[in-house]
N, C-alpha and C positions, 0 to 999 in steps of 0.2 A: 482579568481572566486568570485562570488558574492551570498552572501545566503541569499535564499527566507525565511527560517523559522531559530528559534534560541530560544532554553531554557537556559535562563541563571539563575545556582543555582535555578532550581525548585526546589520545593517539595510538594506533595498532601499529606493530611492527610484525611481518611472518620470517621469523628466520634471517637464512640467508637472502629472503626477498627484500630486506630491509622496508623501510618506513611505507605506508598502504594509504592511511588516514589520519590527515591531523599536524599540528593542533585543530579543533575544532569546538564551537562553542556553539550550543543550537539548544531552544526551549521547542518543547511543541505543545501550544494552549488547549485547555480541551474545546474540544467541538470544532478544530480547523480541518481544514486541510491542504497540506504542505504535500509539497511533490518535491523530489530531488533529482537530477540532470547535470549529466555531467560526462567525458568523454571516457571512452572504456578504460576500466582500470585504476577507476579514481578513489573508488572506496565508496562507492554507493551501497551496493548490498553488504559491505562491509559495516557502513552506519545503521543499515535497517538492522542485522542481526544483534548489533548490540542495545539497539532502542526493544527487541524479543528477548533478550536476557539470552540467545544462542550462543556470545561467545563475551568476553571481558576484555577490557580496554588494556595496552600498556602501560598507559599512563593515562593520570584524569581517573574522573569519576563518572558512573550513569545511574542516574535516578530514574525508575521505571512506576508505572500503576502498580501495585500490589496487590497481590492475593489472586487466586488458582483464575482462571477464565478474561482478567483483566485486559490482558493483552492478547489476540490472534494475529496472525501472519496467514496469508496466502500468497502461495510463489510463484514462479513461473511454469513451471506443470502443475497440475492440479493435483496431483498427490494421491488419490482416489485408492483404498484398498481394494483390488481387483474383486477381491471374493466375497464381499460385501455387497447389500445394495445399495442404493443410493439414499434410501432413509438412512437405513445404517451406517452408511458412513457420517452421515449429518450428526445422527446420535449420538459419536463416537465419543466426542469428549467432553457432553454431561452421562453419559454414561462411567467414562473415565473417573470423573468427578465426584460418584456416587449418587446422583441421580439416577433414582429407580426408571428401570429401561420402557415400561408401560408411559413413564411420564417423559422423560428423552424421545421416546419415539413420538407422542404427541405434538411434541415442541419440532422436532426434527419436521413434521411433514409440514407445521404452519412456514418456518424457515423456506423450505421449498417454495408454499407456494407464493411467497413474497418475491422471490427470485425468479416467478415464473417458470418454475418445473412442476407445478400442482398435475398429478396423472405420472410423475415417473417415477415415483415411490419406488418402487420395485424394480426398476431396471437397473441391472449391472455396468457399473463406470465401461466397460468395451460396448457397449450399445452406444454409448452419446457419443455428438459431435463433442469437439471444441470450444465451441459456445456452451451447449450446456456442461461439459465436465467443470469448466469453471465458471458457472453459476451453479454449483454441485457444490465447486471448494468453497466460494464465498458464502453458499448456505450456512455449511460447518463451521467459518467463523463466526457468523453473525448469529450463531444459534446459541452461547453463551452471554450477547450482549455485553461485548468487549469497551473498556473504555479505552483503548485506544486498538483499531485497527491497518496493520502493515500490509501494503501488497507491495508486492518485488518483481516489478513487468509482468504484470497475471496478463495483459494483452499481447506480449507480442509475439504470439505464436498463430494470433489470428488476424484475418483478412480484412479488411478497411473497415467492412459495413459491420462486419457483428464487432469489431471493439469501438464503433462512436456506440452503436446500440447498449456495450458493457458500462461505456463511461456514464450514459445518460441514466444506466439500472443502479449503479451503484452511488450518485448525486442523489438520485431517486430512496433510494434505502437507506444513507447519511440522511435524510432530512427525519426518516420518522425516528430516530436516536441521537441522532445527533453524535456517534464518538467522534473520536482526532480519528484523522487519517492519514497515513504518513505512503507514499507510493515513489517508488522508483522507476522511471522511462526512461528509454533516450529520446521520446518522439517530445521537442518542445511544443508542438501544438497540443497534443493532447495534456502535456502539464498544466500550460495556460487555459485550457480549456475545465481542467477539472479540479483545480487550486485555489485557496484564497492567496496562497504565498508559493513562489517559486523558488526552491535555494538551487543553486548554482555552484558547482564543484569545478576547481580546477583539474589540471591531470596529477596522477600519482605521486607522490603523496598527498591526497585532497583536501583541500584546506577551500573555507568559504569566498568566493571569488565577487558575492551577491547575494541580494534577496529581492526581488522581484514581488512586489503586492499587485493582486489581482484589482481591476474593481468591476464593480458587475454581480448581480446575485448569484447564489446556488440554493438549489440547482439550476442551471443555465437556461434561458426563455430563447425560443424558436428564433434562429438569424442570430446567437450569440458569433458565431464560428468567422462572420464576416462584419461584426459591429469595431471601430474605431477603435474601444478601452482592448478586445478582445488582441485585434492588429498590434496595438502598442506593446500591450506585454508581450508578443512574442519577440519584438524586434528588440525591446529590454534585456530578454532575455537570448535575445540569442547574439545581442553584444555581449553581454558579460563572460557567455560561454567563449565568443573569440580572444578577449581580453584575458579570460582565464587563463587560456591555451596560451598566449602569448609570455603572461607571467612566469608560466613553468615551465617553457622550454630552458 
């Protein structure tokens, strides 16, 4: 396999907060998907932003996909330009990009209806739930055909039943492209349930504590949630995270 992104020997320090993340050494293949967990303050979003080119390493290197639309992020609010609709904001950044807006907007409303918003073209980001605002933002990334896709807890601002429904749309929309997907939680079931690989963060300064491999296909078959491999990786993975914790007190 061939990896779209690579930290090699990062480390962030902010300031007077001294050390954030690191060292840290992580490939991401393309076409996986890796989840990262880890207790607050470990340098999880800290890792996703430098895998988006948001911010640069202290020390170490980051090798990223290259070129304009390669990489998307969606965060934990959905980001949605209020004054926009909701094609429009899908549009935004093959329009950005210099795709003609007749042809963006085409692209933009098929995005849509892959996400299951076919019929809200037009509605204003203050009309939708939660659910749909982000299946709106995940539109807007996936409407470039990113080879490698970031989310940074796009679920946990919502309720039990619509994020197993987000986890199930977005396994579901990794299968007809196939990018990396690299996702930050704290919820370890929903990691083991949406990951081929789990990495595992100590606390601050976060350094690799683990990696946890899934087995089991993706996207996940009905009864994954209570199957034996499914059991095992959580309790893998949710030693490693006590062990972490342990190491860095």
């Amino acid at each position: 396999m061939t990896a779209v992104a690579v930290l090699e020997q990062v480390e962030v320090e902010y300031g007077p907060r001294g050390p954030v993340l690191g060292p840290v050494d992580l490939a991401v293949e393309a076409g996986e998907i890796l989840a990262l967990v880890g207790p607050s303050g470990c340098g999880k979003s800290t890792a996703l932003r430098l895998l988006a080119g948001l911010e640069a390493p202290t020390r170490g290197r980051v090798q990223r996909a290259p070129g304009r639309g390669e990489t998307a992020v969606v965060f934990q609010a959905p980001t949605l330009a209020p004054w926009l609709t909701t094609r429009d904001n899908v549009a935004l950044p093959l329009e950005l990009s210099g795709v003609p807006r007749a042809q963006a907007c085409e692209r933009a409303v098929a995005a849509l209806g892959r996400v299951g918003l076919a019929g809200a073209e037009l509605a204003r980001p203050v009309t939708l739930s939660g659910g749909m605002a982000m299946r709106a933002s995940l539109a807007r990334a996936l409407v470039t055909e990113p080879r490698l896709l970031l989310l940074d807890e796009p679920f946990a601002a919502l309720d039990e039943i619509t994020r197993r429904a987000l986890a199930d749309d977005v396994l579901a929309l990794w299968a007809t492209s196939r990018p990396a997907i690299v996702f930050v939680t704290h919820n370890v079931e929903e990691a083991v349930y949406m990951a081929d690989r789990v990495v595992v963060l100590t606390r601050g300064p976060g350094r690799i504590a683990g990696i946890t491999r899934v087995e089991g296909p993706l996207p996940r078959p009905p009864g994954f949630r209570v199957s034996e491999s499914f059991r095992a990786a959580v309790e893998a993975v949710t030693g490693l995270l006590t062990r972490g914790s342990a190491l860095a007190a």
